[in-house]
Structure formats: structure tokens, C-alpha cells
C-alpha positions as CSV (number, residue, x, y, z in Angstrom):
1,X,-18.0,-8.2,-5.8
2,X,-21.0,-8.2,-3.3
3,X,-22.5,-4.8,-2.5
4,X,-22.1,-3.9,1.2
5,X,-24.3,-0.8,2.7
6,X,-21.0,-0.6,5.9
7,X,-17.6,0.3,5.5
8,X,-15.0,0.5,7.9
9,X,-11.3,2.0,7.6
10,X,-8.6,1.6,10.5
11,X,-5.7,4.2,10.5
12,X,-2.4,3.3,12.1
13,X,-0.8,6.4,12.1
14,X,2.6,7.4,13.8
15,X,1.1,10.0,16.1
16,X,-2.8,8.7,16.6
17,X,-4.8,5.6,15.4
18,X,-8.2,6.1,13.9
19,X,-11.4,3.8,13.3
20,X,-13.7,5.6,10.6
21,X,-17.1,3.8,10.1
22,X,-19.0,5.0,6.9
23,X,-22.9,3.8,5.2
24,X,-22.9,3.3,1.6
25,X,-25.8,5.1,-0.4
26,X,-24.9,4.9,-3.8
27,X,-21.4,6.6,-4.6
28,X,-21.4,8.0,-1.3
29,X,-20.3,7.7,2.4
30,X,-21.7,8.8,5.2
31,X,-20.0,8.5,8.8
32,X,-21.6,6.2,11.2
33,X,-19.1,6.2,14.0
34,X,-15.3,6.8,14.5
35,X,-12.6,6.3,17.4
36,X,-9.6,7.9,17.7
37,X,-6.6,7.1,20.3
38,X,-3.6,9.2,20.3
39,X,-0.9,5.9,20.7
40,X,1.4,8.2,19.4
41,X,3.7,4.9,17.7
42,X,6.3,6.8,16.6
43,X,7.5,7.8,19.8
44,X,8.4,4.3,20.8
45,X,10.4,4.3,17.5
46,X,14.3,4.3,18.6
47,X,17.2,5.3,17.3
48,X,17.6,1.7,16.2
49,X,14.3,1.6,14.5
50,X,13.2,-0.9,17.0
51,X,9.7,-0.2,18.4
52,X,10.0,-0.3,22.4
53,X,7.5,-2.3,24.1
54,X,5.4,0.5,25.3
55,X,4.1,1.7,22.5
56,X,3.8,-1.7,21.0
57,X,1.8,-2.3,24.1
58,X,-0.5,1.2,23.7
59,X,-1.1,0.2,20.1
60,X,-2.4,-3.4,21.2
61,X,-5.0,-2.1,23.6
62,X,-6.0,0.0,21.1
63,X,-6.6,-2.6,18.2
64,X,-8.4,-4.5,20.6
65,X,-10.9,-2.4,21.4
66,X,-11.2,-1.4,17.7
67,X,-11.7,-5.0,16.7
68,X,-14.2,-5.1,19.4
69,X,-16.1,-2.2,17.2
70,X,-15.7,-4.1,14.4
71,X,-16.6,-7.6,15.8
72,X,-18.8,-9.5,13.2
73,X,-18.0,-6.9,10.0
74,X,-17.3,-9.0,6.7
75,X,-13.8,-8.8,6.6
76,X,-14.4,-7.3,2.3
77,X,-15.5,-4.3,4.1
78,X,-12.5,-3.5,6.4
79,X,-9.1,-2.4,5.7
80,X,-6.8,-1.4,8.1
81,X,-3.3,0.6,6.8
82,X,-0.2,1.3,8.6
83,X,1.9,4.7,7.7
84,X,5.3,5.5,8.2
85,X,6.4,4.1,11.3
86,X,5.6,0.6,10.3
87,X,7.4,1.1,7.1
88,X,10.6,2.2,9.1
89,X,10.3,0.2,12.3
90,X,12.6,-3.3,11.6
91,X,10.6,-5.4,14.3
92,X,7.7,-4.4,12.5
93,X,6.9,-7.5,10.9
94,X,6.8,-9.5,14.2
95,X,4.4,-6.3,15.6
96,X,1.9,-6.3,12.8
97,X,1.3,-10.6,13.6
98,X,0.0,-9.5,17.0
99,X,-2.2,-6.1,16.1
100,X,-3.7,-8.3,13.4
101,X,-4.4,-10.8,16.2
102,X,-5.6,-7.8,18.0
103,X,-8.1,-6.4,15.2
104,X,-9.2,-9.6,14.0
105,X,-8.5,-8.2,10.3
106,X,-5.8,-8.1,8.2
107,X,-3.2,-4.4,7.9
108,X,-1.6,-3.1,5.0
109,X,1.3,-0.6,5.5
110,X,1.0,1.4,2.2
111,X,3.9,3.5,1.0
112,X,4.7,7.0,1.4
113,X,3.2,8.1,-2.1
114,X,0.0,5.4,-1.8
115,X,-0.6,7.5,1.5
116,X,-0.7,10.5,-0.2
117,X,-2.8,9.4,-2.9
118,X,-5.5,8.1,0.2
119,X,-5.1,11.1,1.8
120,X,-5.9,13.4,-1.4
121,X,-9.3,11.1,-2.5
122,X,-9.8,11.4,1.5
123,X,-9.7,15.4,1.5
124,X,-11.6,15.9,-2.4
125,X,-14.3,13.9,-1.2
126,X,-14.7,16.4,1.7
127,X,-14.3,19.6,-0.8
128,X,-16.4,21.1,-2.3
129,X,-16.4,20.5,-6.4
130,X,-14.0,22.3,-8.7
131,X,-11.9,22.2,-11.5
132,X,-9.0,24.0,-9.4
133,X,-5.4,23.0,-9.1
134,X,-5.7,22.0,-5.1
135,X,-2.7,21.6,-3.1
136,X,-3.1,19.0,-0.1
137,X,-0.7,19.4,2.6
138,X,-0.7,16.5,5.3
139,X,1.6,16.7,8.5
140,X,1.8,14.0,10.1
141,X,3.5,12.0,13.3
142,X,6.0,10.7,11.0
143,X,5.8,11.7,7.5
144,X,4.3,14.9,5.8
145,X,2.5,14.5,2.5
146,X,2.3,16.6,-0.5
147,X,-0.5,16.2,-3.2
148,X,-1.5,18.2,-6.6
149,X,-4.8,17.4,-7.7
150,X,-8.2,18.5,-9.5
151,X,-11.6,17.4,-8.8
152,X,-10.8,14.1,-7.1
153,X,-7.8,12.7,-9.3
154,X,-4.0,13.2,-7.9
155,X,-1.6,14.9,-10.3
156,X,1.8,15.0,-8.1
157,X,2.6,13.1,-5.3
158,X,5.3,13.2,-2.6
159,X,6.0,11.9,0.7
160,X,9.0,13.6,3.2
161,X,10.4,12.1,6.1
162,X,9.4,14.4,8.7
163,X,6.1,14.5,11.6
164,X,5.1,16.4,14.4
165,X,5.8,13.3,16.7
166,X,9.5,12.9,15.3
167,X,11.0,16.5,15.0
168,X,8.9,17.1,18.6
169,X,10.7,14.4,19.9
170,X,14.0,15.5,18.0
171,X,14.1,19.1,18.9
172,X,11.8,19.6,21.8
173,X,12.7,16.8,24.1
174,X,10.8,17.0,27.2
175,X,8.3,19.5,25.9
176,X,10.9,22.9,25.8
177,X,11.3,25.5,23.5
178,X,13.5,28.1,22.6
179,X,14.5,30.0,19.5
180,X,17.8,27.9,18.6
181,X,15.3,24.3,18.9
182,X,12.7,26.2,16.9
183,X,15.3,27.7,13.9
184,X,17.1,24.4,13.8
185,X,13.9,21.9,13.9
186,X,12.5,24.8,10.6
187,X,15.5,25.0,9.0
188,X,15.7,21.1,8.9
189,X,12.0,21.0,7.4
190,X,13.2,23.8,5.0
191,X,16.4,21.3,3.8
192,X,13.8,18.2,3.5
193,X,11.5,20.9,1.1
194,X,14.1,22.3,-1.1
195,X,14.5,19.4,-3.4
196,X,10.7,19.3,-4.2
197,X,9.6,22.4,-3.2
198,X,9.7,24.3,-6.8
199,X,6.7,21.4,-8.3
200,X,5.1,22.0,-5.3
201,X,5.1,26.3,-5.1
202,X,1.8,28.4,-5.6
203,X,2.2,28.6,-9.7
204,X,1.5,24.9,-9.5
205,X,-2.2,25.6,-7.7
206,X,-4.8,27.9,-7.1
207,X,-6.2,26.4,-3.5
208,X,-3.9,24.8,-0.7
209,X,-5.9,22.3,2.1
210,X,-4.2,21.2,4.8
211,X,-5.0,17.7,6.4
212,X,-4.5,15.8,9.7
213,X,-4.5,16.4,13.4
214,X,-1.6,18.7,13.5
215,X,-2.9,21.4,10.7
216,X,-7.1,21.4,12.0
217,X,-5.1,22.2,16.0
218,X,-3.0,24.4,14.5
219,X,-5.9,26.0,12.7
220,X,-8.0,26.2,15.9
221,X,-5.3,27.0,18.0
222,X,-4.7,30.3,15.4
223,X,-7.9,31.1,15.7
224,X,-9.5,30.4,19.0
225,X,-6.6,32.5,20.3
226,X,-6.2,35.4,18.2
227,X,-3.4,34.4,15.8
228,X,-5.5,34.1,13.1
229,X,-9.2,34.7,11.3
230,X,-10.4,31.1,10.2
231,X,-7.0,30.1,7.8
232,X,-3.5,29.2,8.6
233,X,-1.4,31.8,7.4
234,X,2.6,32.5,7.8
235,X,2.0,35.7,10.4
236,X,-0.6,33.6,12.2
237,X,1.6,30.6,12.7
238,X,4.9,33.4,13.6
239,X,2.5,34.4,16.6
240,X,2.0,31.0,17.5
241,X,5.4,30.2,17.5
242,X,6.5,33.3,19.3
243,X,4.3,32.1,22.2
244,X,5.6,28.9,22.6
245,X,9.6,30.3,22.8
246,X,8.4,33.1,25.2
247,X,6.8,30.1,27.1
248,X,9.7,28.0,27.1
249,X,7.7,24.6,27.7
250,X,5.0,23.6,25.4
251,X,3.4,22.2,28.9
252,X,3.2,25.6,30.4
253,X,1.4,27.1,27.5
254,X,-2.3,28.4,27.8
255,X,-3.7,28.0,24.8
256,X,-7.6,27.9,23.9
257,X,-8.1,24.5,21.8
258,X,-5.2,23.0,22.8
259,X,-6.1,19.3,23.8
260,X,-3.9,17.6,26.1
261,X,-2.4,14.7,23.7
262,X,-1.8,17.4,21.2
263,X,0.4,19.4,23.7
264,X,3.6,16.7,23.0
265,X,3.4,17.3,19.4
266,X,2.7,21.0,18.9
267,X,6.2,22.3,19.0
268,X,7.2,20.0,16.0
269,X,3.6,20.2,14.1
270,X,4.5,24.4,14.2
271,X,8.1,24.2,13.1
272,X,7.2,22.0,10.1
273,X,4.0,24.2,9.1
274,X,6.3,27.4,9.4
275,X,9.0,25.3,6.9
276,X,5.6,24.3,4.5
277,X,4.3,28.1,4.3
278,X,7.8,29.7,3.4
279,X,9.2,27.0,1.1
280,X,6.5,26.5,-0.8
281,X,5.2,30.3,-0.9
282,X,1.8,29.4,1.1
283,X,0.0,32.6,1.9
284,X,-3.1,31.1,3.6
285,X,-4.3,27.3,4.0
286,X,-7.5,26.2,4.7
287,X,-8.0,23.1,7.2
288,X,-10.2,20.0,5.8
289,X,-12.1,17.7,7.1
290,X,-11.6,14.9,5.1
291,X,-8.6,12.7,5.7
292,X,-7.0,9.4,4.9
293,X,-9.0,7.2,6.5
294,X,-12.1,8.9,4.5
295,X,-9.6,7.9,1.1
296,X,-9.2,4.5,2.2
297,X,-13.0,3.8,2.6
298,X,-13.7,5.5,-1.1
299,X,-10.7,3.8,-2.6
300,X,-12.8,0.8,-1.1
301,X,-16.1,1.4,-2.7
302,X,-14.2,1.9,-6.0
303,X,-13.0,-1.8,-5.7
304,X,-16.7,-2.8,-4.5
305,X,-17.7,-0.6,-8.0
306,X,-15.3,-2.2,-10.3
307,X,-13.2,0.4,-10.3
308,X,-10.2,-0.4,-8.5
309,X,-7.6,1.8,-8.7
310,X,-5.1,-1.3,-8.8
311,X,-6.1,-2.2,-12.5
312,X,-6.0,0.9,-13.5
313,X,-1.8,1.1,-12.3
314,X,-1.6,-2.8,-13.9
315,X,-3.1,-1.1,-17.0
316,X,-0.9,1.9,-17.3
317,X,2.0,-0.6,-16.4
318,X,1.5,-2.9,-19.6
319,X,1.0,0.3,-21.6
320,X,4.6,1.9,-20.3
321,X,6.7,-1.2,-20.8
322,X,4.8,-2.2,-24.0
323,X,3.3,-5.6,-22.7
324,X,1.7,-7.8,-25.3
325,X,-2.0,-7.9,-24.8
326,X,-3.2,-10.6,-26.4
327,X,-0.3,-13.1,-24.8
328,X,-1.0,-11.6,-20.9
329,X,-5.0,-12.7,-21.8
330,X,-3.9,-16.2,-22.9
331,X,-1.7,-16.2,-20.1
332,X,-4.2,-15.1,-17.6
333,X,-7.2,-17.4,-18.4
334,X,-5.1,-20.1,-18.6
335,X,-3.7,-19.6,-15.2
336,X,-7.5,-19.0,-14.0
337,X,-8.4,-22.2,-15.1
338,X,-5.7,-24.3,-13.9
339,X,-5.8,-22.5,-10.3
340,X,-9.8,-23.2,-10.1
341,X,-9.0,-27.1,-11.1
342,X,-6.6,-27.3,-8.6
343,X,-8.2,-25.8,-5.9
344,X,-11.8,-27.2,-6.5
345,X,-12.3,-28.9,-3.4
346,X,-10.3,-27.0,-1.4
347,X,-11.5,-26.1,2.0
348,X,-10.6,-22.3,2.3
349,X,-10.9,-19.9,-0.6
350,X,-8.4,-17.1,-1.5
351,X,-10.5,-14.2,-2.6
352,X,-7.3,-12.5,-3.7
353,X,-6.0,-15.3,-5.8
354,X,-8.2,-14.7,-9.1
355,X,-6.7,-10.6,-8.9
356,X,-3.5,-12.2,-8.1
357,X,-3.4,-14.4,-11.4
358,X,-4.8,-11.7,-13.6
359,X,-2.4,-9.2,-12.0
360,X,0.9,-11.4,-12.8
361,X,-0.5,-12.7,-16.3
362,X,-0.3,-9.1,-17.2
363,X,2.8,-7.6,-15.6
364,X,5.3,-11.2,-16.3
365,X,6.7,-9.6,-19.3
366,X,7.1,-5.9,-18.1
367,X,10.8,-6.9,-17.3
368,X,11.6,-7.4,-21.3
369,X,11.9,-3.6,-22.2
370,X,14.7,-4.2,-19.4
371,X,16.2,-7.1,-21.1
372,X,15.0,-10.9,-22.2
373,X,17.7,-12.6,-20.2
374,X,16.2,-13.4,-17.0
375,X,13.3,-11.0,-17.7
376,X,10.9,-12.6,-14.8
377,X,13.8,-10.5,-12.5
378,X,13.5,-7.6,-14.0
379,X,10.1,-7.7,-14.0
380,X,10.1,-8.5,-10.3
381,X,12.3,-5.7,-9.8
382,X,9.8,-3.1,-11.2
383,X,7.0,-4.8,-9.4
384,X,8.5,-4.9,-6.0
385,X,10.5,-1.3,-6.4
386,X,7.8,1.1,-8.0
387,X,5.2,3.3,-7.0
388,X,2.0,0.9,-8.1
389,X,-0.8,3.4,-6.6
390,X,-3.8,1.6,-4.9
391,X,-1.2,-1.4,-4.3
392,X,-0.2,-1.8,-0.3
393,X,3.3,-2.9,0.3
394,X,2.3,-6.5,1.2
395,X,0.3,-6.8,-2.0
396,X,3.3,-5.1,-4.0
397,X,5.6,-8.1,-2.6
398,X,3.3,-10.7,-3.0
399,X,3.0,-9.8,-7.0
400,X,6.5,-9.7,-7.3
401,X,7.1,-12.9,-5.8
402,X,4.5,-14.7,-8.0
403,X,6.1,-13.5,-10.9
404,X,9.6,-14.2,-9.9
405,X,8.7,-17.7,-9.5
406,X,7.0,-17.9,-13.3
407,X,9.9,-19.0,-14.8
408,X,13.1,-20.6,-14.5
409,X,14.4,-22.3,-10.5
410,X,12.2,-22.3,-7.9
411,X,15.2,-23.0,-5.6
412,X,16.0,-19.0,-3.9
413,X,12.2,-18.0,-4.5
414,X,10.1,-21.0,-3.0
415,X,10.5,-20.7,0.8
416,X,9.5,-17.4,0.5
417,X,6.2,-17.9,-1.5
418,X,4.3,-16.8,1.5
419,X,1.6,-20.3,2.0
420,X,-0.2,-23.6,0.0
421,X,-1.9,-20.9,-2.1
422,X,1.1,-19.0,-3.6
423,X,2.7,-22.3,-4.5
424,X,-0.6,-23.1,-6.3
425,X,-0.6,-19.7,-8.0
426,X,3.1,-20.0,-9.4
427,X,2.5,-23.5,-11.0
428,X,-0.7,-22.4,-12.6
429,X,1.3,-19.6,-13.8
430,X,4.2,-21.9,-14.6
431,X,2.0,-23.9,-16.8
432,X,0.1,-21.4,-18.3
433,X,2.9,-19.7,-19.6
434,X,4.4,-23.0,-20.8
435,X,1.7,-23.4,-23.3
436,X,1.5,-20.1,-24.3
437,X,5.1,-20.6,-25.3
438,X,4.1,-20.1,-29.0
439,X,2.4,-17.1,-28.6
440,X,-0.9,-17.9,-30.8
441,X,-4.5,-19.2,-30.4
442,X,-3.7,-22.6,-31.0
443,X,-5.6,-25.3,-28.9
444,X,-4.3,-26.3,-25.8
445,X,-5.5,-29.7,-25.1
446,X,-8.4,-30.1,-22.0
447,X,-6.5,-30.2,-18.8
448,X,-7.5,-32.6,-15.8
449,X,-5.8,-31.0,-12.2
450,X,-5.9,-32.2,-8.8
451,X,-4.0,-32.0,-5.7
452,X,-3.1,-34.5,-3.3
453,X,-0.9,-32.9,-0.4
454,X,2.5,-32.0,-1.9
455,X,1.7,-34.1,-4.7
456,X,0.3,-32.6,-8.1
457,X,-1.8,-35.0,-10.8
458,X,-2.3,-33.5,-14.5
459,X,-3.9,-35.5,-17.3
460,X,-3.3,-34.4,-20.9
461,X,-4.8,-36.4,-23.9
462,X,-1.9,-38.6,-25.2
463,X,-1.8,-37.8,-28.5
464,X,-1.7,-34.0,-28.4
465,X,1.4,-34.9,-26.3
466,X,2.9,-37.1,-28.8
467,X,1.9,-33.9,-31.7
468,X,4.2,-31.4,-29.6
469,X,7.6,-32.9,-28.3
470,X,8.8,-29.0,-27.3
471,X,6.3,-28.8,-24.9
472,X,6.7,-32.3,-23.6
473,X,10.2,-31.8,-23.0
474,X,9.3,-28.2,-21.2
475,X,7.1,-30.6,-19.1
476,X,9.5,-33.0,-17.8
477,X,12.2,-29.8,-17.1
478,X,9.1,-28.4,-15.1
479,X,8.4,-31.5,-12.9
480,X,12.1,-32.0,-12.6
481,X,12.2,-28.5,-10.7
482,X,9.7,-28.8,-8.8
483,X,10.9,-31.9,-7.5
484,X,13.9,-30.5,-6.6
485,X,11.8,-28.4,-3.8
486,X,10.0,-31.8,-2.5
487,X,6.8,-30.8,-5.0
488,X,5.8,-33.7,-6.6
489,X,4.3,-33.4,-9.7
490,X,2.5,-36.2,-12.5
491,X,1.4,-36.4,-15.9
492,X,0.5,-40.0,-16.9
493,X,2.3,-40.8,-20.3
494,X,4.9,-38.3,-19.6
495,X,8.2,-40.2,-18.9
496,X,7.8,-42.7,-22.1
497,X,7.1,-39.5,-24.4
498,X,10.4,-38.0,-23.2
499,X,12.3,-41.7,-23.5
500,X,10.8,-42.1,-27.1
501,X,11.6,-38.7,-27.9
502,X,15.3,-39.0,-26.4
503,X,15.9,-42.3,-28.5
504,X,14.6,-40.6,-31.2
505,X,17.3,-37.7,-31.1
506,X,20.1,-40.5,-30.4
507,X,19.2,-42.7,-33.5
């Protein structure tokens, strides 16, 4: 990959959207330039899960004037990720089509754990180095995440269902608060802890971070206004919290370093920091700097650098489900080769294609530790299902599709191969695994590809053909299915192999 001296990260988060602009010197990043505007998503997230129109319409504006930031950036060096709002929100698919219009680049919404692992290289990178057990803490507008890590590698990840924007809006409607909202809003935290809370209590770490928004105003709040020296600790946020009852409306409280789109949130932010502290035995937390949007631009330059954090999860993935090397590399440059025939003179280039292909060549046979019988399912499964850190959900999907279609009908999977390219992908992959049926080095003949439309052309030499009636036969079953999806597809020689071979079997 190309080097690039500008990076650019975009942040869709549930309570506040961020644009982080970094220079590239080396291993490092240094900020440039960053917007924030707190579109606060989540709150236009119903009880149906339907985002309302407003804050559709707020997060629009936004990504406009974003993508006017980023207006002439290579789109290699931006990526833009959504959090948890747009992986709860049901109309989120039909919102993301217009903020990508918006941006002018394409967004990822990453799951809760692939957060978690951005926001942990986000917050090491701002740290100071050690060999420590660190515990990150992230409270966000809809989700809270928990990381274990040293230096800059994640140990333990975990991602809870709970934000400042959704237990503010849950338990402080209107901005008030009394003791009953408060108990109930930290006892609900305190039931989302329990079940993780003993891998995540102080034997587990010597040093706990906190992250986001909601923990550096909370920090600043502590101790602009007396609560607190410099940390957040659980006295300092029982002061805090005692203010805001005796106040009785979080928009009545005068509070030095409270900023006024942070006022909405506070209330649920401080109930769910309380919950953190107790549960998991906190005694002080420091605020960071760093951040996910600071993760997303390193876990950038590692792809840039060659070392993506995605082949390292396909890598650990053929080790746990005992893939066989040598057949995923015959596999894969097989597949590489037919796709770059095929799309040779092809106007528009898929950068993602060649990962794509290696990617699937790999992971087609994870599903056979499951079971053989319809293995490319079970290997879908996995795919679509697990946590594949560095992987964003649409990536995730994408793989799994691809390797659902390998093998077997293309009838239930071929509408939703997602464009031309996909459909390209799966019949390179189709093929490529149809002559690595024998699972050897033997020579697979030269292969001539070429598209026309919906119409495919192969050339094989003749007499290789004639040498290996199981793979002929396995040829004329492949253009059989694809025809049965309107894909036309022709080898010359083909048909009067399979009639020979047919009379050949009836004599």
C-alpha cells in the first residue's frame, strides 16, 4: 500500500460526532485538526429503534460539513465508523446511504468489542509506556466499553449496553434529578456489571484510564469544583452526584466546566461512573486523552505498514479451527489469478477485492471442525457471528457472503452478493476451489478469462480436459448453476467432453 503523510478518522458516536485529522512521521501521528459536534444520535433513537428524523437531520449537516474538511483526501486515508446506535437503529441501513452521500466516504459501524479494541490502541498511544495491566473504561452515549491491556495490545474486551445519552434520557427525562432516578438509573448500571464485573475488578490491573467525553467532564467537573484533586474517585463523584439531587434539574446546576451540550447527559454519565467505581472496586481513575478516533487512525497506519490487524484475526482463525495451509494458498492464488483475468479491462478497480480473495481462501474451510456436510454454512456462520477484531461489521458480512456462495447453489445467496464484483469474486473462488479439489500441487492447466456482460468465456487446453473427466463433469454442474441465476457461463469443448464421457458410462 502507498505511503500517505495525512490521515483522517470520522467518529459517529451516539452522543457526539468527531473528525480527527493526524500527520504521519514514521510510526507516529500527530494531530492536525479536529471537529467535534454534539448530534447526540442516540437521542433520536426510539423505543422502536427507529431513528426520528431530527437527529437523522442533525447528523446530515454534520457529515456535510465534515466531508467539506475532507474534500479532496484519498479516500485510503479516511475511515469513518459508526458505534452503537447504528448497530441498534433498524432504519439504519437506509440512514448510512445518505451520511455516506453526505461525507463523500464510505462508514463502517464496527461492533461493540471492535470498538473497544479502537478505543484501547486510541488511549495506549496517548499513555505513557509501561508494562502495567491498564484498565480502559469508556462511557459513552450509548454503550460503555471495558478493556485489559498492556503496552498497546488488548487482553480482555467487553462492550455493555448502557450511555450517558440513553440512561439520561431513561431516568432523567427533561433534565431532573432526584435520589429514586439516581438509585434506580446506578443500580441498573450495577445489574448490567455484575455478570463481567469479577474479570474486570482491580486484581485484574494495576492502572484504570478512563475515556470519552463523559469521564474527561466528569473529571473537570470533580475538579474545577472541588469534588476532587486531579482523578475521579468514588467520594469525588458521591459529591457530584449529591449536587445534582439537591439541585433537582441538571439545567439549574452551576457547575465550573460544565459545557452546555454536556448538561443533557451529565445526570446519566454520573450514575453510570458511580456503577463503574463500585462494581469493579475503582479507587481512583485517571482521564486520557487518547480516544477512539486516535485508535482508528493507528489501526490505519498498521494497514498502511503491513500490519493489519485483520490478518492477524484470519491468522489466528485458521490456527483455532485447524485450516489446512497449504490448500487455502492453492486456493487463494488461484482465485487471484482468475479474478485479475476477469477483471482486466475493467473500468473500476476494487481495492478490497485482492484482501477479499485471500481472506475467503483462507477461512472456506473453518466450518469443517463444525461438520463437512454443508461446511461453507458453517463456515459462514463463524464468519458472520464472531468477534473478527480489526473487521467492521460490513466487512464481516461481506466475507461471509463470499464464502457462502463457494460452494454448492447460488440460488438463496446470489441476490444478496452485494454488486458485479462480488459475483466475480465468488466464481473465481468457485473455480479455484474446483481445481483444488485434489488437494495437491498438480498442474492446473493455463486458464484464458473474460467477461462479456452477464456472460463468462473460459478456455482450457483440450486435452488436459479430456485427461480429467472429474473435473469436467464438476464443470458442466458449475455452469449449470450459474445458469440457473441468468449467469452465463462458456468453456469451448465442454459440452462434447461431458456427451463423450456420458456415452462412455452408458456403454
Amino acid at each position: 500500500m502507498a505511503e500517505y503523510s495525512t490521515l483522517a478518522a470520522v467518529d459517529l458516536g451516539s452522543n457526539s460526532f468527531h473528525c480527527q485529522i493526524g500527520r504521519v512521521v514514521g510510526d507516529q501521528i500527530y494531530p492536525l485538526d479536529s471537529l467535534r459536534e454534539p448530534v447526540r444520535l442516540g437521542a433520536g433513537l426510539g423505543e422502536d429503534k427507529l431513528l426520528d428524523d431530527a437527529s437523522q437531520e442533525r447528523a446530515l449537516v454534520c457529515l456535510q460539513r465534515f466531508g467539506e474538511r475532507l474534500r479532496g483526501f484519498d479516500p485510503h486515508t479516511v475511515r469513518a465508523v459508526g458505534t452503537n446506535t447504528l448497530r441498534v437503529a433498524k432504519n439504519a441501513v437506509a440512514f448510512l446511504k445518505k451520511a455516506r452521500t453526505a461525507l463523500g466516504f464510505p462508514i463502517e459501524v464496527v461492533a461493540g468489542r471492535e470498538e473497544a479494541r479502537l478505543i484501547y490502541v486510541g488511549v495506549a498511544h496517548g499513555l505513557p509506556a509501561s508494562r502495567d495491566r491498564r484498565l480502559v473504561v469508556d462511557i459513552g452515549g450509548g454503550s460503555t466499553e471495558f478493556i485489559i491491556g498492556s503496552g498497546y495490545k488488548p487482553q480482555k474486551l467487553d462492550s455493555l449496553f448502557m450511555g450517558c445519552v440513553s440512561y439520561s434520557l431513561r431516568f432523567f427525562p427533561d433534565g431532573k434529578v432526584t435520589k429514586s432516578a439516581m438509585k434506580a438509573a446506578e443500580l441498573a448500571a450495577r445489574e448490567e456489571l455484575q455478570p463481567m464485573a469479577r474479570g474486570f475488578s482491580r486484581r485484574n490491573w494495576q492502572e484504570a484510564i478512563g475515556s470519552s467525553g463523559t469521564v474527561r467532564a466528569i473529571a473537570e467537573i470533580l475538579q474545577l469544583n472541588g469534588f476532587d484533586e486531579g482523578s475521579i474517585t468514588p467520594a469525588g463523584v458521591e459529591g457530584l452526584r449529591g449536587y445534582l439531587i439537591k439541585c433537582g434539574d441538571v439545567n439549574r446546576a452551576e457547575l465550573a466546566g460544565l459545557k452546555p451540550d454536556r448538561i443533557p447527559v451529565l445526570p446519566g454519565g454520573v450514575a453510570i461512573m458511580g456503577a463503574v467505581l463500585s462494581e469493579l472496586d475503582i479507587e481512583s481513575m485517571v482521564a486520557a486523552t487518547g480516544a477512539m478516533r486516535q485508535g482508528v487512525l493507528y489501526d490505519m497506519l498498521g494497514r498502511i505498514h503491513r500490519r493489519d490487524m485483520r490478518d492477524v484475526t484470519v491468522a489466528q482463525f485458521m490456527q483455532r479451527y485447524h485450516v489446512d495451509a497449504l490448500q487455502a494458498r492453492r486456493v487463494g492464488a488461484l482465485a487471484q489469478s482468475l479474478y485479475e483475468k476477469l477483471t482486466a479491462d475493467a473500468k473500476e478497480v476494487d481495492d478490497s477485492a485482492p484482501l477479499l480473495i485471500a481472506w475467503a481462501a483462507k477461512l472456506h474451510e473453518i466450518g469443517i471442525s463444525v461438520s463437512y456436510s454443508g461446511y461453507h454454512k458453517h463456515s459462514a456462520y463463524i464468519i458472520g457471528s464472531a468477534d473478527m477484531p480489526g473487521f467492521s461489521r460490513d466487512e464481516q458480512n461481506r466475507l461471509a457472503r463470499l464464502v457462502l456462495a463457494h460452494r454448492r447453489s447460488l440460488k438463496k445467496i446470489y441476490d444478496s452478493l452485494d454488486d458485479g464484483n462480488d459475483v466475480v469474486i465468488a466464481l473465481a473462488l468457485r473455480l479455484a476451489v474446483l481445481f483444488s479439489r485434489g488437494r495437491a500441487d498438480v498442474g492446473v492447466p493455463s486458464i484464458q478469462a473474460r467477461i462479456q456482460g452477464r456472460k463468462f468465456r473460459f478456455a482450457l487446453d483440450g486435452e488436459w480436459l479430456a485427461k480429467n473427466p472429474l473435473t469436467v463433469h464438476a464443470l458442466g454442474a458449475e455452469v449449470r448453476e450459474w445458469e440457473r441465476v441468468g449467469i452465463e457461463i462458456r468453456i469451448p469443448g465442454l459440452d462434447e467432453l461431458e456427451s463423450a464421457s456420458e456415452l462412455a458410462l452408458a456403454s
